[in-house]
N, CA and C atoms of all chains as a GROMACS GRO file, in nm:
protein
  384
    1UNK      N    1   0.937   0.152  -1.418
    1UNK     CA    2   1.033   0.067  -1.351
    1UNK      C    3   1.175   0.114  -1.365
    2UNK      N    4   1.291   0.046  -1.312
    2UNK     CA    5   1.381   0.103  -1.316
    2UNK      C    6   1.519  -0.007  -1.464
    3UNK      N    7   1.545   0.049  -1.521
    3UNK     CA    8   1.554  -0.020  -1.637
    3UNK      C    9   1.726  -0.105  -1.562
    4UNK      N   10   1.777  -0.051  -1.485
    4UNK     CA   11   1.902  -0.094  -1.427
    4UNK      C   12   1.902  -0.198  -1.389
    5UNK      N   13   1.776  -0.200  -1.337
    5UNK     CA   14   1.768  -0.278  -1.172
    5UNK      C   15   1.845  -0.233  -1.063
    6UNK      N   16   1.825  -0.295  -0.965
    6UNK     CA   17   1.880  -0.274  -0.859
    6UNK      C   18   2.019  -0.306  -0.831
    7UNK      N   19   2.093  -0.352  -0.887
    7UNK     CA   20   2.238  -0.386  -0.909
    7UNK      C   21   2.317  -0.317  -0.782
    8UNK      N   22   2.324  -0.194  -0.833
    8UNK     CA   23   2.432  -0.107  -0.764
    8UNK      C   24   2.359  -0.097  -0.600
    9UNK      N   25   2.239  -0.040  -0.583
    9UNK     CA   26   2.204  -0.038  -0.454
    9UNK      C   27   2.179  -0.191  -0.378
   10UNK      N   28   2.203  -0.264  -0.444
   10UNK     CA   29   2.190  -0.416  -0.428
   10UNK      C   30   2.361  -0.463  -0.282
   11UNK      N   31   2.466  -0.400  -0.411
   11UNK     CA   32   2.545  -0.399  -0.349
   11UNK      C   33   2.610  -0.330  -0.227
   12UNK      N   34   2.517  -0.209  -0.198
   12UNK     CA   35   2.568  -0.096  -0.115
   12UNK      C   36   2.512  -0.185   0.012
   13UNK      N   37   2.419  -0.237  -0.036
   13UNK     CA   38   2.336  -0.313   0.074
   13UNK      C   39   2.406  -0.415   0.164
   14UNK      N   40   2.467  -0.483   0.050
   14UNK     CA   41   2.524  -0.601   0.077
   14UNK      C   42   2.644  -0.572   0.191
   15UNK      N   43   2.718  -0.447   0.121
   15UNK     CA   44   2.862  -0.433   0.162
   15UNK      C   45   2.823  -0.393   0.372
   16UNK      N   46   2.665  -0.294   0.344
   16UNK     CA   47   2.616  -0.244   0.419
   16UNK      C   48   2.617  -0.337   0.585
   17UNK      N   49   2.542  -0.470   0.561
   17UNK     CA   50   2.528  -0.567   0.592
   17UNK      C   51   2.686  -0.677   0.646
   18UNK      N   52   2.742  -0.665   0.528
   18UNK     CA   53   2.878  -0.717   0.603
   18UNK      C   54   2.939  -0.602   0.716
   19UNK      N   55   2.944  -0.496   0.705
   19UNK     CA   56   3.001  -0.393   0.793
   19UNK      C   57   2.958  -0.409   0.932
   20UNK      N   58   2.836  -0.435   0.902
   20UNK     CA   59   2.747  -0.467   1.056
   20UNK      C   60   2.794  -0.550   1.140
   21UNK      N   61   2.761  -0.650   1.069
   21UNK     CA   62   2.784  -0.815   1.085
   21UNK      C   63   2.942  -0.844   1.132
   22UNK      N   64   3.035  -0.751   1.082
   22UNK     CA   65   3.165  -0.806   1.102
   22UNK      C   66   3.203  -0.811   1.226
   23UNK      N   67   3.153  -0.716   1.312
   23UNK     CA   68   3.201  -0.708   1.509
   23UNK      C   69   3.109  -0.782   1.537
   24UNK      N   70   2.996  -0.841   1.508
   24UNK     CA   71   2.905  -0.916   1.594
   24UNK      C   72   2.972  -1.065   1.532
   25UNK      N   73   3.009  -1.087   1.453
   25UNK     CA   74   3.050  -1.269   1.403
   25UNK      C   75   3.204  -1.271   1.425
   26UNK      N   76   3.232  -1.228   1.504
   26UNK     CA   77   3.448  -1.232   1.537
   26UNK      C   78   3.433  -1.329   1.578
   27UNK      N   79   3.364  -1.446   1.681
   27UNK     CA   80   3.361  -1.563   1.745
   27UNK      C   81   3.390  -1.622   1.614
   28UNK      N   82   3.306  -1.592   1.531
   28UNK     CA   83   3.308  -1.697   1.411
   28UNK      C   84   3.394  -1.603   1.272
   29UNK      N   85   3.485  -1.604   1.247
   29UNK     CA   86   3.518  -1.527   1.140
   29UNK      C   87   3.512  -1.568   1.004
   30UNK      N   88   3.479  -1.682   1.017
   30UNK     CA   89   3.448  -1.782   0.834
   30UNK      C   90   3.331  -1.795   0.793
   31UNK      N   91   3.253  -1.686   0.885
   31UNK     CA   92   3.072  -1.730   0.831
   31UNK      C   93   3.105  -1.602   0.720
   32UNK      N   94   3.135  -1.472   0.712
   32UNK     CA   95   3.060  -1.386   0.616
   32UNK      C   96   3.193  -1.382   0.521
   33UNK      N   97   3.296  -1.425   0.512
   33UNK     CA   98   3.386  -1.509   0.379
   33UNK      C   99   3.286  -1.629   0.274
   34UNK      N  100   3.152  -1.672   0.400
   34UNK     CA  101   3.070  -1.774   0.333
   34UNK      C  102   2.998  -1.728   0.259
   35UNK      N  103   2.906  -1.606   0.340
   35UNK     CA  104   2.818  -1.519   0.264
   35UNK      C  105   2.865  -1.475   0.106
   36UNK      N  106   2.978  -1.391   0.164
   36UNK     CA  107   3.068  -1.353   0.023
   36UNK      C  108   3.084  -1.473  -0.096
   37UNK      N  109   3.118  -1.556  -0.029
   37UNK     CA  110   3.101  -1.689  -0.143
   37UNK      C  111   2.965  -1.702  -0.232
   38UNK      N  112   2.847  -1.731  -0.123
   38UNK     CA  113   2.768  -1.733  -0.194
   38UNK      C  114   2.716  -1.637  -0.294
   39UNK      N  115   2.733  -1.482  -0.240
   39UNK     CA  116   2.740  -1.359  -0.293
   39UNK      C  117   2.769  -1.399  -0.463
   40UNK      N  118   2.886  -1.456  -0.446
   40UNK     CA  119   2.909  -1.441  -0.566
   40UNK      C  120   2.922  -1.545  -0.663
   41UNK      N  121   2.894  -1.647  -0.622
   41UNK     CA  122   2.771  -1.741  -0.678
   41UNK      C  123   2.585  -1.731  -0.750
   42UNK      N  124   2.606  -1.630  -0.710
   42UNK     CA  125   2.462  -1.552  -0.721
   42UNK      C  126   2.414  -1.519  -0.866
   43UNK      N  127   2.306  -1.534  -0.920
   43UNK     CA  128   2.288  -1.524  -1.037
   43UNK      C  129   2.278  -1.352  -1.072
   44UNK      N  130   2.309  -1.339  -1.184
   44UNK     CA  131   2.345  -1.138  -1.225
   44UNK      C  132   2.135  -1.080  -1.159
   45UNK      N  133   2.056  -1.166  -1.250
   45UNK     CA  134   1.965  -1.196  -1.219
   45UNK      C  135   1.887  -1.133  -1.091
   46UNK      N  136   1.925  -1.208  -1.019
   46UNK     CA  137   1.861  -1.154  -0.883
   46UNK      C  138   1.965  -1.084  -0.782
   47UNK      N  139   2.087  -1.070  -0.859
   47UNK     CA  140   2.158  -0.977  -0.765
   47UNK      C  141   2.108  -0.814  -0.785
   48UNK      N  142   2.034  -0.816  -0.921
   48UNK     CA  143   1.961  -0.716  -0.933
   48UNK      C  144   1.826  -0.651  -0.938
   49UNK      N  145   1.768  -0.753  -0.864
   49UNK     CA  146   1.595  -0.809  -0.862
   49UNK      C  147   1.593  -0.688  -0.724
   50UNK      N  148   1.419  -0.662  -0.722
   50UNK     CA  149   1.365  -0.570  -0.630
   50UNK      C  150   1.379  -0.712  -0.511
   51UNK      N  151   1.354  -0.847  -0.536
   51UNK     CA  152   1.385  -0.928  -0.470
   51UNK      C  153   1.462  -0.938  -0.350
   52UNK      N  154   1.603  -0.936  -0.404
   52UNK     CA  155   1.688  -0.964  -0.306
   52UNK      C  156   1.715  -0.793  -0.231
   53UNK      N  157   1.679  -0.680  -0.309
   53UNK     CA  158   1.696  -0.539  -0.262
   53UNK      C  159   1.614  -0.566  -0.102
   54UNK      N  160   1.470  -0.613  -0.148
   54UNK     CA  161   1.371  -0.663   0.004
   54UNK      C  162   1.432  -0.693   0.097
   55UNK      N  163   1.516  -0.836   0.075
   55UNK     CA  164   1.593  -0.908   0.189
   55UNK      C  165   1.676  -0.867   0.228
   56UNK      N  166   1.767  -0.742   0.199
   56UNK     CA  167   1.831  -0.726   0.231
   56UNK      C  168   1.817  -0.584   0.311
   57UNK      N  169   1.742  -0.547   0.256
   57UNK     CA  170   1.669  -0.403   0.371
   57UNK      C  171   1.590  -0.463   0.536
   58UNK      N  172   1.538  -0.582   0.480
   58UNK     CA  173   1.475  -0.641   0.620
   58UNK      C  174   1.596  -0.702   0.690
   59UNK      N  175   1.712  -0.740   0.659
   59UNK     CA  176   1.817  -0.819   0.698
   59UNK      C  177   1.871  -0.749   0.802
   60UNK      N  178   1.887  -0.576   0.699
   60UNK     CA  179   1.938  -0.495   0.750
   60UNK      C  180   1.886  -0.406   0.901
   61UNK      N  181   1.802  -0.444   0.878
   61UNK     CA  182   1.674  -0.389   0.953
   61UNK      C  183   1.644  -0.460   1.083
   62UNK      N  184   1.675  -0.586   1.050
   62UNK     CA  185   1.658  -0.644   1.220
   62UNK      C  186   1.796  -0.676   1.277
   63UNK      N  187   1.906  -0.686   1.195
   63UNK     CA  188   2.026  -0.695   1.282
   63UNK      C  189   2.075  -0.541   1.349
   64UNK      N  190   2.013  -0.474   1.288
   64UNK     CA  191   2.037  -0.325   1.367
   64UNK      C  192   1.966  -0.342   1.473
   65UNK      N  193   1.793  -0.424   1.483
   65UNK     CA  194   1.738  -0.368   1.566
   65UNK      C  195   1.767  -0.514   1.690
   66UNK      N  196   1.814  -0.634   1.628
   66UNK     CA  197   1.804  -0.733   1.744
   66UNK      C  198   1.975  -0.809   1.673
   67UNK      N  199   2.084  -0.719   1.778
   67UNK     CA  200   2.206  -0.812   1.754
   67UNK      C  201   2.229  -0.953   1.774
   68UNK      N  202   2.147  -0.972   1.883
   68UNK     CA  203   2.160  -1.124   1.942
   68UNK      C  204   2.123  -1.224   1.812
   69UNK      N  205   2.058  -1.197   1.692
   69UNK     CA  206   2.008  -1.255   1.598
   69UNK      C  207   2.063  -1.306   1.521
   70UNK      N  208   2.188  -1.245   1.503
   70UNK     CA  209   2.303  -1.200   1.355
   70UNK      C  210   2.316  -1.308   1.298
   71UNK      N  211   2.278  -1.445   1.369
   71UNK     CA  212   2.324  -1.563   1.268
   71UNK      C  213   2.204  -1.599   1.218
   72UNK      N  214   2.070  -1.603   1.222
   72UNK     CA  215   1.951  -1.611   1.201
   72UNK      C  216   1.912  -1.547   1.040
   73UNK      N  217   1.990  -1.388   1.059
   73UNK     CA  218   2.008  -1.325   0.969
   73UNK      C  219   2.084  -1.391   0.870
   74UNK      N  220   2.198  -1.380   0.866
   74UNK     CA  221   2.297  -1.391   0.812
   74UNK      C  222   2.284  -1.557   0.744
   75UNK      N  223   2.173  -1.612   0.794
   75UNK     CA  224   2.136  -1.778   0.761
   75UNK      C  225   2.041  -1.757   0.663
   76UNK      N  226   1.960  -1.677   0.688
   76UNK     CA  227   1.862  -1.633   0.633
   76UNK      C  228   1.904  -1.607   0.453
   77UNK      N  229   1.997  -1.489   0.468
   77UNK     CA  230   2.054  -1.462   0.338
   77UNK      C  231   2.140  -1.512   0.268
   78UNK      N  232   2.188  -1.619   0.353
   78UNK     CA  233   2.281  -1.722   0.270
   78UNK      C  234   2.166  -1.838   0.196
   79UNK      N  235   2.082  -1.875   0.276
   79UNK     CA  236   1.956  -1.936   0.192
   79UNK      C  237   1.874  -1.906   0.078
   80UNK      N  238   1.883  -1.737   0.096
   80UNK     CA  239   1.786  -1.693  -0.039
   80UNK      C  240   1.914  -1.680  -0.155
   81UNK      N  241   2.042  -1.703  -0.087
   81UNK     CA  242   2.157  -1.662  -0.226
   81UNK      C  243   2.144  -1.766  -0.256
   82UNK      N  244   2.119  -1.851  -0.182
   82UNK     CA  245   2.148  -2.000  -0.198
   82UNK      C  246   2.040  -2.054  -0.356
   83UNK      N  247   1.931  -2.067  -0.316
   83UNK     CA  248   1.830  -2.061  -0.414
   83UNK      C  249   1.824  -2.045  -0.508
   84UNK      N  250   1.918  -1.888  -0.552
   84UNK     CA  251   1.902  -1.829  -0.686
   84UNK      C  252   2.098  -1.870  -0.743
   85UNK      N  253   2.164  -1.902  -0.736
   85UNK     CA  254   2.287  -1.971  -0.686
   85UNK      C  255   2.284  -2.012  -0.895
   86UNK      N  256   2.404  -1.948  -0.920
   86UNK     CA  257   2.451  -2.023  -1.056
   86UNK      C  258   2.440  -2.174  -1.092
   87UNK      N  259   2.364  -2.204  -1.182
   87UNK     CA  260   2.429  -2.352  -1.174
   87UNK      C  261   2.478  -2.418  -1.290
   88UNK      N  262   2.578  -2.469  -1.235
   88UNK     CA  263   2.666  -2.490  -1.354
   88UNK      C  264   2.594  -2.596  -1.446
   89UNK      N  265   2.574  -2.582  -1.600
   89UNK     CA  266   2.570  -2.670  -1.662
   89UNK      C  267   2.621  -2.767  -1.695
   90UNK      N  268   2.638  -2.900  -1.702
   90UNK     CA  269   2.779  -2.977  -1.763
   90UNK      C  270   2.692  -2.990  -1.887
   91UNK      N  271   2.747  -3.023  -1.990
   91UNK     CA  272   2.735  -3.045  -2.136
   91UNK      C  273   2.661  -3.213  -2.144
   92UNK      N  274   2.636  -3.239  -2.181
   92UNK     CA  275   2.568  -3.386  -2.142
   92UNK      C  276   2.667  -3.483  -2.267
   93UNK      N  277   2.721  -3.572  -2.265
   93UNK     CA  278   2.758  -3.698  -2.347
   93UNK      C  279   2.699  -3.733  -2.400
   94UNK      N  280   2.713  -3.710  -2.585
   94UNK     CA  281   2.638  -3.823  -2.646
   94UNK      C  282   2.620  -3.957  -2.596
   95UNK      N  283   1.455  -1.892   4.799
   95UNK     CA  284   1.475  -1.966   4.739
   95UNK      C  285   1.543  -1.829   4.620
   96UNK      N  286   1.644  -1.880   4.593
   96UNK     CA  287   1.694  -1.734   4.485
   96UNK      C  288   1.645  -1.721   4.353
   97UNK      N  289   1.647  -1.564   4.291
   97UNK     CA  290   1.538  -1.558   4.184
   97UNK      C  291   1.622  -1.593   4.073
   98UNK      N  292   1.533  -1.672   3.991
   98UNK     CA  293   1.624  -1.714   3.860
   98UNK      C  294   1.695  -1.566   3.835
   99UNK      N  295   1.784  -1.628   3.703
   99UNK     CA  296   1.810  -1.462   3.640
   99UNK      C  297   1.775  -1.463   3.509
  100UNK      N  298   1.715  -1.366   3.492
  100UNK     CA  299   1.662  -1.344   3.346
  100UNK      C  300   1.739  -1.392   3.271
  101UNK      N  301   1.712  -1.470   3.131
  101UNK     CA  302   1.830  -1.506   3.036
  101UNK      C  303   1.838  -1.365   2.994
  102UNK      N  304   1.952  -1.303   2.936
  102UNK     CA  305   1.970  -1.178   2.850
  102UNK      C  306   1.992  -1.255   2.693
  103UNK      N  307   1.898  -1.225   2.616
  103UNK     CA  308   1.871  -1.300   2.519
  103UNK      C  309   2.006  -1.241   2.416
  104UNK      N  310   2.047  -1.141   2.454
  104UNK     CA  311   2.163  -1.108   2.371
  104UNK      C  312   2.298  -1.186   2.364
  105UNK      N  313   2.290  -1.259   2.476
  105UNK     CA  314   2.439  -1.375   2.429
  105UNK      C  315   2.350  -1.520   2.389
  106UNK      N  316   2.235  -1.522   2.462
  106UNK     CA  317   2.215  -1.674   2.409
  106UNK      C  318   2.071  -1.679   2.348
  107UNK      N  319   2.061  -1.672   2.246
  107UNK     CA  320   1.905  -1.664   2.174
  107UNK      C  321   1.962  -1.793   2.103
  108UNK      N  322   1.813  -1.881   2.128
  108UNK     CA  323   1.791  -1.992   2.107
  108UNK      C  324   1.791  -2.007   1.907
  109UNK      N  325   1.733  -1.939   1.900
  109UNK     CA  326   1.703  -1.950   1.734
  109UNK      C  327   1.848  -1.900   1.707
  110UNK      N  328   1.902  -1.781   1.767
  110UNK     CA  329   2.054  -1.787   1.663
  110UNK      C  330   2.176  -1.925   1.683
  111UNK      N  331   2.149  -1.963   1.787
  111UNK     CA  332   2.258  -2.100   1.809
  111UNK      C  333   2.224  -2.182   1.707
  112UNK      N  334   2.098  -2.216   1.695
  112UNK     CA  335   2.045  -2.304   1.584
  112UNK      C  336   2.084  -2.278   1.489
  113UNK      N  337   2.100  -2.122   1.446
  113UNK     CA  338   2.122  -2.071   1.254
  113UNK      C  339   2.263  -2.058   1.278
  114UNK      N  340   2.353  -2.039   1.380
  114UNK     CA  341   2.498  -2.049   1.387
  114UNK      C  342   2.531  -2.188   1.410
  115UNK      N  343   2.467  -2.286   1.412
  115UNK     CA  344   2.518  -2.442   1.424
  115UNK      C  345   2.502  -2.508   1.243
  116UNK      N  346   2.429  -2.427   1.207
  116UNK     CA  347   2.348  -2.465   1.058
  116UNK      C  348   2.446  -2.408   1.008
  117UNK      N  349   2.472  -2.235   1.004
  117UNK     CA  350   2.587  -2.227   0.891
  117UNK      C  351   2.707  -2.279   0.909
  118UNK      N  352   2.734  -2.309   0.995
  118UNK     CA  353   2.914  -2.345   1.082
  118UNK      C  354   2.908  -2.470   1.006
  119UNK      N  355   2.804  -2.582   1.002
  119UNK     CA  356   2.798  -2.730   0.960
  119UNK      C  357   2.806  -2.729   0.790
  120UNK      N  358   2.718  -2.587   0.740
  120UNK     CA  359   2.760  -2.598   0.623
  120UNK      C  360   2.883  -2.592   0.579
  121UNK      N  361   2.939  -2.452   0.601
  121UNK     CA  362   3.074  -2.379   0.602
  121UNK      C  363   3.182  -2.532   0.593
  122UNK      N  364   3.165  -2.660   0.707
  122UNK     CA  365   3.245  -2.708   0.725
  122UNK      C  366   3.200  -2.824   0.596
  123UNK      N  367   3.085  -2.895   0.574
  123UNK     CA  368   3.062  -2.940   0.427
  123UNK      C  369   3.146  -2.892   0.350
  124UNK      N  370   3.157  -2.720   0.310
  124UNK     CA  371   3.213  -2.682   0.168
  124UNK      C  372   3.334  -2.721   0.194
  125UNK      N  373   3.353  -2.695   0.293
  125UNK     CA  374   3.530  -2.706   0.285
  125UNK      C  375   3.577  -2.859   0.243
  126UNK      N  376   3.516  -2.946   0.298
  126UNK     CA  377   3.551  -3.092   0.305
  126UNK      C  378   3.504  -3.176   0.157
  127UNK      N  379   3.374  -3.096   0.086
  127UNK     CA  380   3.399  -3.138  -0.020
  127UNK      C  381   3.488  -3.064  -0.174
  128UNK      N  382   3.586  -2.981  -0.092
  128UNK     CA  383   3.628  -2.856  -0.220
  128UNK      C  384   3.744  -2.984  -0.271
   0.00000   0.00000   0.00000
Protein backbone atom coordinates (compact mmCIF):
# COMPACT_ATOMS: atom_id res chain seq x y z
CA UNK A 1 0.00 0.00 0.00
CA UNK A 2 1.03 3.36 -0.15
CA UNK A 3 2.08 4.51 3.37
CA UNK A 4 1.31 8.45 2.37
CA UNK A 5 -1.83 8.03 1.11
CA UNK A 6 -3.09 9.80 -1.41
CA UNK A 7 -2.84 13.31 -0.03
CA UNK A 8 -0.78 15.03 -2.57
CA UNK A 9 -2.37 13.41 -5.75
CA UNK A 10 -5.64 13.97 -3.92
CA UNK A 11 -4.99 17.53 -4.32
CA UNK A 12 -3.62 17.77 -7.90
CA UNK A 13 -6.97 16.31 -8.52
CA UNK A 14 -8.86 18.60 -6.80
CA UNK A 15 -7.03 21.77 -8.08
CA UNK A 16 -7.42 19.66 -11.49
CA UNK A 17 -11.17 19.73 -11.26
CA UNK A 18 -11.56 23.37 -10.20
CA UNK A 19 -9.54 24.43 -13.42
CA UNK A 20 -12.14 22.70 -15.46
CA UNK A 21 -15.05 23.70 -13.77
CA UNK A 22 -14.08 27.38 -13.58
CA UNK A 23 -15.24 28.46 -17.48
CA UNK A 24 -18.15 26.15 -17.35
CA UNK A 25 -19.70 27.71 -13.69
CA UNK A 26 -19.05 31.77 -14.62
CA UNK A 27 -23.05 31.94 -14.63
CA UNK A 28 -22.60 30.92 -11.18
CA UNK A 29 -19.29 32.05 -9.63
CA UNK A 30 -20.01 31.12 -5.77
CA UNK A 31 -20.55 27.41 -6.39
CA UNK A 32 -16.66 26.26 -6.48
CA UNK A 33 -15.63 29.07 -3.52
CA UNK A 34 -18.39 26.36 -2.01
CA UNK A 35 -16.60 23.36 -3.07
CA UNK A 36 -13.37 24.96 -1.71
CA UNK A 37 -15.20 25.46 1.53
CA UNK A 38 -16.17 22.22 1.87
CA UNK A 39 -12.66 21.12 0.63
CA UNK A 40 -11.52 22.26 3.51
CA UNK A 41 -13.78 21.19 5.95
CA UNK A 42 -12.80 17.82 4.97
CA UNK A 43 -11.42 15.40 7.27
CA UNK A 44 -7.14 14.88 6.80
CA UNK A 45 -8.63 11.34 6.69
CA UNK A 46 -10.26 11.02 3.55
CA UNK A 47 -8.64 13.84 1.91
CA UNK A 48 -6.15 11.14 1.69
CA UNK A 49 -8.22 7.94 1.24
CA UNK A 50 -8.02 5.85 -2.21
CA UNK A 51 -11.73 6.98 -1.58
CA UNK A 52 -12.07 10.32 -2.46
CA UNK A 53 -8.78 9.79 -5.12
CA UNK A 54 -11.98 7.47 -6.98
CA UNK A 55 -14.36 10.42 -6.98
CA UNK A 56 -12.46 12.50 -8.08
CA UNK A 57 -10.93 10.71 -11.16
CA UNK A 58 -14.65 9.80 -12.13
CA UNK A 59 -15.63 13.55 -11.48
CA UNK A 60 -12.91 14.29 -13.56
CA UNK A 61 -13.75 12.04 -16.08
CA UNK A 62 -17.24 12.89 -16.93
CA UNK A 63 -17.03 16.65 -16.82
CA UNK A 64 -14.38 16.33 -19.52
CA UNK A 65 -16.52 13.97 -21.24
CA UNK A 66 -20.25 15.61 -20.68
CA UNK A 67 -19.91 19.62 -19.93
CA UNK A 68 -23.54 20.12 -19.85
CA UNK A 69 -23.28 18.10 -16.41
CA UNK A 70 -20.83 20.31 -14.41
CA UNK A 71 -23.32 20.92 -11.69
CA UNK A 72 -24.34 17.27 -11.23
CA UNK A 73 -20.67 16.83 -10.80
CA UNK A 74 -19.66 19.37 -8.84
CA UNK A 75 -23.01 18.35 -6.47
CA UNK A 76 -21.88 15.19 -6.47
CA UNK A 77 -18.48 16.09 -4.75
CA UNK A 78 -19.68 18.56 -2.54
CA UNK A 79 -21.90 15.61 -1.05
CA UNK A 80 -19.17 13.07 -0.62
CA UNK A 81 -17.00 16.16 1.14
CA UNK A 82 -19.95 16.70 2.73
CA UNK A 83 -20.18 13.26 4.56
CA UNK A 84 -16.71 12.97 5.63
CA UNK A 85 -16.88 16.90 6.78
CA UNK A 86 -15.01 17.74 10.31
CA UNK A 87 -17.18 17.82 13.06
CA UNK A 88 -16.78 19.92 15.55
CA UNK A 89 -16.96 18.62 19.00
CA UNK A 90 -18.43 20.91 21.71
CA UNK A 91 -17.21 19.77 25.15
CA UNK A 92 -20.42 18.71 26.89
CA UNK A 93 -21.46 20.60 30.48
CA UNK A 94 -21.28 18.99 33.53
CA UNK B 1 -46.41 21.14 -39.25
CA UNK B 2 -42.64 22.29 -38.18
CA UNK B 3 -40.07 19.83 -36.78
CA UNK B 4 -39.50 20.20 -33.15
CA UNK B 5 -35.83 21.08 -32.51
CA UNK B 6 -33.76 18.82 -30.84
CA UNK B 7 -33.08 20.00 -27.21
CA UNK B 8 -29.08 20.40 -27.31
CA UNK B 9 -28.66 18.91 -23.99
CA UNK B 10 -25.58 21.07 -23.51
CA UNK B 11 -27.36 24.29 -22.26
CA UNK B 12 -30.30 22.59 -20.69
CA UNK B 13 -29.82 19.07 -19.09
CA UNK B 14 -32.48 18.37 -16.86
CA UNK B 15 -30.48 16.63 -14.07
CA UNK B 16 -27.86 19.58 -14.02
CA UNK B 17 -30.65 22.38 -13.33
CA UNK B 18 -31.74 20.17 -10.56
CA UNK B 19 -27.95 19.79 -9.00
CA UNK B 20 -27.47 23.67 -9.86
CA UNK B 21 -30.84 24.59 -8.01
CA UNK B 22 -29.61 22.18 -5.01
CA UNK B 23 -26.19 23.72 -4.67
CA UNK B 24 -27.28 27.48 -5.30
CA UNK B 25 -30.13 26.72 -2.30
CA UNK B 26 -27.45 25.39 -0.25
CA UNK B 27 -24.72 28.00 -0.96
CA UNK B 28 -27.60 30.46 -0.02
CA UNK B 29 -28.48 28.43 3.54
CA UNK B 30 -24.65 28.88 4.45
CA UNK B 31 -24.62 32.22 3.92
CA UNK B 32 -27.85 33.11 5.87
CA UNK B 33 -26.97 31.00 8.68
CA UNK B 34 -23.05 32.29 9.03
Amino acid sequence: GREGGYKEENERLFGEFLALCTPLTSDHPEVLPFLCSRHHKTSSGFLASAELRNVLSRCLRRVRRRHAKVYVYINELCTTLKAHSLRRKLPLQP
Amino acid sequence: VPMEEEEDDDDDDPENRIAKKMLLEEIKANLSSD
